[in-house]
C-alpha positions as CSV (number, residue, x, y, z in Angstrom):
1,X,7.7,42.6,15.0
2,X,7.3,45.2,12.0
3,X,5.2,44.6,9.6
4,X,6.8,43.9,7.0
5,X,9.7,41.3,7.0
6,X,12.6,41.8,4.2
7,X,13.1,38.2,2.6
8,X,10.5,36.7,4.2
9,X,9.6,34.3,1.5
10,X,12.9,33.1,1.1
11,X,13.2,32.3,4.9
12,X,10.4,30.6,5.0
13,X,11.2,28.3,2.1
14,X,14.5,28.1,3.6
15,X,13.3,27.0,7.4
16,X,10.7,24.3,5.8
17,X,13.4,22.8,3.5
18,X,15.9,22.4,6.5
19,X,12.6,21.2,8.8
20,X,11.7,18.5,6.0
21,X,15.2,17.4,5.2
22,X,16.1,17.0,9.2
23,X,12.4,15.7,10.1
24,X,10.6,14.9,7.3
25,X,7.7,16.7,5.3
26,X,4.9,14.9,7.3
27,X,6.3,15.7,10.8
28,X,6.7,19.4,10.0
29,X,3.7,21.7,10.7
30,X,3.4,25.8,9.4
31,X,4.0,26.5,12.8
32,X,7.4,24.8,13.2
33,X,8.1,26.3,9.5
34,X,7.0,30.1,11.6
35,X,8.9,29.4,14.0
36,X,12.2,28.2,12.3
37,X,11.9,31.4,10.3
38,X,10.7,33.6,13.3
39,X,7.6,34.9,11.4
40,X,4.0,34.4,11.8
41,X,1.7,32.6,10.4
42,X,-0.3,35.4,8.5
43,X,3.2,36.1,6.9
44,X,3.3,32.5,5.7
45,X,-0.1,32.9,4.4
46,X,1.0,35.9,2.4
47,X,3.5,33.7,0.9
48,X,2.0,29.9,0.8
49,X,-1.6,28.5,0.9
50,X,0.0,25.2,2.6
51,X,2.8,23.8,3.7
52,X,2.9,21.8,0.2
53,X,3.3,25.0,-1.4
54,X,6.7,25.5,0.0
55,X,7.5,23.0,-2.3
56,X,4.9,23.5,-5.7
57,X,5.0,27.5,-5.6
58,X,5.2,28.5,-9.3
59,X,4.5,24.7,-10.7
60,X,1.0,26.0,-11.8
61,X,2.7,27.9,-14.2
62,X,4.8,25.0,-15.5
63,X,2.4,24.0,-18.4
64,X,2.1,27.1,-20.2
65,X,6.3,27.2,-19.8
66,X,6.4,24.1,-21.3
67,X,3.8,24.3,-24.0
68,X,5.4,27.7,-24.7
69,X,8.5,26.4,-25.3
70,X,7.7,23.8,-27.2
71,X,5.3,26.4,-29.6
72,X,7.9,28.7,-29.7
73,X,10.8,25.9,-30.7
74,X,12.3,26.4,-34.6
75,X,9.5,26.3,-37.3
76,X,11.6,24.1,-38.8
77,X,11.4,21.2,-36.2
78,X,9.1,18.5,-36.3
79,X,7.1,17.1,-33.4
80,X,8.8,15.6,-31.4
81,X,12.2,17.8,-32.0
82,X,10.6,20.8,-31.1
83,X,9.5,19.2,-27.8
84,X,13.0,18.0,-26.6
85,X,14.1,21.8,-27.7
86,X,11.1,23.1,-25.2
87,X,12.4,20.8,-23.1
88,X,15.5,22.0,-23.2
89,X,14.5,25.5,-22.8
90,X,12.4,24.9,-19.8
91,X,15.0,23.3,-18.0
92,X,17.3,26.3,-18.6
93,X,14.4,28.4,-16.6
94,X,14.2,26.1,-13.8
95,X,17.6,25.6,-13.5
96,X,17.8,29.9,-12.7
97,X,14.6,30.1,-10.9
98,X,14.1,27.1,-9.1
99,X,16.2,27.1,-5.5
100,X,17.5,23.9,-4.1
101,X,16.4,21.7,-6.9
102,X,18.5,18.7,-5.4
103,X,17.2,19.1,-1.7
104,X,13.2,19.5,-2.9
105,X,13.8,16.3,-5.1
106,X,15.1,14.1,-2.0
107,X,11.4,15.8,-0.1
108,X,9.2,14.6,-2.6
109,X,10.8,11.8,-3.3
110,X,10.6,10.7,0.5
111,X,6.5,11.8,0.8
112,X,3.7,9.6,-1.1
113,X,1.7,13.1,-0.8
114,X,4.3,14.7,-2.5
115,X,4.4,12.2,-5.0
116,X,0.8,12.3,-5.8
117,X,0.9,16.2,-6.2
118,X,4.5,16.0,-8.5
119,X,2.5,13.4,-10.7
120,X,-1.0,15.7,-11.1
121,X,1.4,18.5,-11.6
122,X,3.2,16.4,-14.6
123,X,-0.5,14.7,-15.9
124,X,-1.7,19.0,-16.5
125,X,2.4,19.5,-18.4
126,X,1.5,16.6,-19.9
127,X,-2.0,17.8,-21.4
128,X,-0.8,21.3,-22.2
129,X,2.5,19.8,-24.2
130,X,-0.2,17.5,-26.3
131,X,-2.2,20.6,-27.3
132,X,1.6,22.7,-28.4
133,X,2.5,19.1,-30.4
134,X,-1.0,19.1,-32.7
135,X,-0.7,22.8,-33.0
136,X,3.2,21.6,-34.2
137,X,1.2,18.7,-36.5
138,X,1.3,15.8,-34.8
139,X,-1.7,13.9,-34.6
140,X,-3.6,13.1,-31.7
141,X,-2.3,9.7,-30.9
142,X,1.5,10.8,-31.7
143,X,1.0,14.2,-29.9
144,X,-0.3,12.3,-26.3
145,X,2.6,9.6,-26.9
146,X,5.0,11.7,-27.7
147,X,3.8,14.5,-24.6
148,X,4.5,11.2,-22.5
149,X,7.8,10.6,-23.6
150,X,8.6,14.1,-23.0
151,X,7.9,14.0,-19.2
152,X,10.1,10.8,-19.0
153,X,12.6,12.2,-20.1
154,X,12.1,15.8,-18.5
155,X,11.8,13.9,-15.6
156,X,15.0,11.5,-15.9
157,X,17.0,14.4,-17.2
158,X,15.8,16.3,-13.9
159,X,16.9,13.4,-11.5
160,X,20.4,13.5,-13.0
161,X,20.7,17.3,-13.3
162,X,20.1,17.1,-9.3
163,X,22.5,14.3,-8.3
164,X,25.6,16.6,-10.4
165,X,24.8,19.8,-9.1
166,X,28.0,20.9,-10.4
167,X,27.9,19.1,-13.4
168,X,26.4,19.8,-17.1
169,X,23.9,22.7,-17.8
170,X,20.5,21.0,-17.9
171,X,19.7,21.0,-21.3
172,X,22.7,18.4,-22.1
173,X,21.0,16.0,-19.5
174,X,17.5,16.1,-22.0
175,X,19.3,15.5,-24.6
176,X,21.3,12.0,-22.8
177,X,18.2,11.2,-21.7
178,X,16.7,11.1,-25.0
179,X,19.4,9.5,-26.5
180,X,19.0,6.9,-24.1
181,X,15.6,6.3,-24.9
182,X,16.2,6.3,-28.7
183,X,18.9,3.9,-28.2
184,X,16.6,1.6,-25.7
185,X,13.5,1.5,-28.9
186,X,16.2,0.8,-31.7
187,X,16.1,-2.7,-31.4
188,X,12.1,-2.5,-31.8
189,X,12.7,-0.4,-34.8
190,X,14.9,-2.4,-36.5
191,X,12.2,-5.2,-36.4
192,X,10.2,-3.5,-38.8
């Protein structure tokens, strides 16, 4: 086998997507993944620290993306407009860089490891977007509420972007998924 293997990360990810989907992410080992993909294992290793990395590659990076956007949003914007604009933007990113959205969300959803590790990966988004929202003026209480918020609705606006595939670009699911939410708290508002 040469040394070198052209593609080789995408056919791992490729063989332990189609190995999870058919059997499940806790009955597939790296070695079924190796095999599937007819590498080795020291290629894996040059690619992914675990099998769970298949999966999270790249998510340690989310936070600054996030918190980026959100610094980065119009001047102009308050709090919590500039976060559904980072929002926004970040899902425009994922939506280019991130393969087979749809099938990873149906793995993770089906695996309570998986779950735990999407909601650690969220909790550290979730810090980093409070620090961007008080650097944007909010106050500490407003900026960890509102940092909240944002993941629910990153994360609803994410479930729906992969169930339509075909359908909008991601950044009109944000904003229906805010507008949802702002619709869902008007009654409370109006009781002021």
């Amino acid at each position: 086998m040469p040394r070198w293997e052209p593609s080789a990360e995408d056919r791992l990810r490729e063989a332990a997507l189609a190995l999870f989907l058919a059997r499940g992410y806790e009955n597939v080992t790296v070695a079924d993944i190796t095999q599937a993909a007819g590498l080795t294992r020291r290629t894996f290793s040059r690619y992914f620290a675990d099998k769970r990395d298949v999966l999270f590659a790249g998510s340690d990076r989310l936070p600054q993306v996030v918190s980026g956007a959100v610094a980065g949003a119009d001047a102009g914007l308050g709090p919590a407009e500039a976060l559904l604009a980072g929002l926004a933007d970040t899902g425009r990113i994922l939506a280019r860089t991130v393969p087979r959205s749809p099938e990873r969300r149906r793995i993770v959803a089906g695996s309570p490891e998986l779950q735990e590790r999407e909601r650690t990966k969220f909790a550290a988004v979730s810090d980093s977007l409070t620090g961007a929202l008080r650097e944007r003026g909010a106050t500490e209480s407003a900026a960890r509420m509102l940092a909240e918020v944002g993941i629910a609705v990153f994360r609803a606006a994410f479930a729906r972007w992969t169930e339509e595939p075909d359908g909008a670009d991601f950044p009109v699911y944000i904003h229906e998924a805010a507008a949802e939410l702002t619709a869902a708290l008007a009654p409370v508002a109006e009781r002021d």
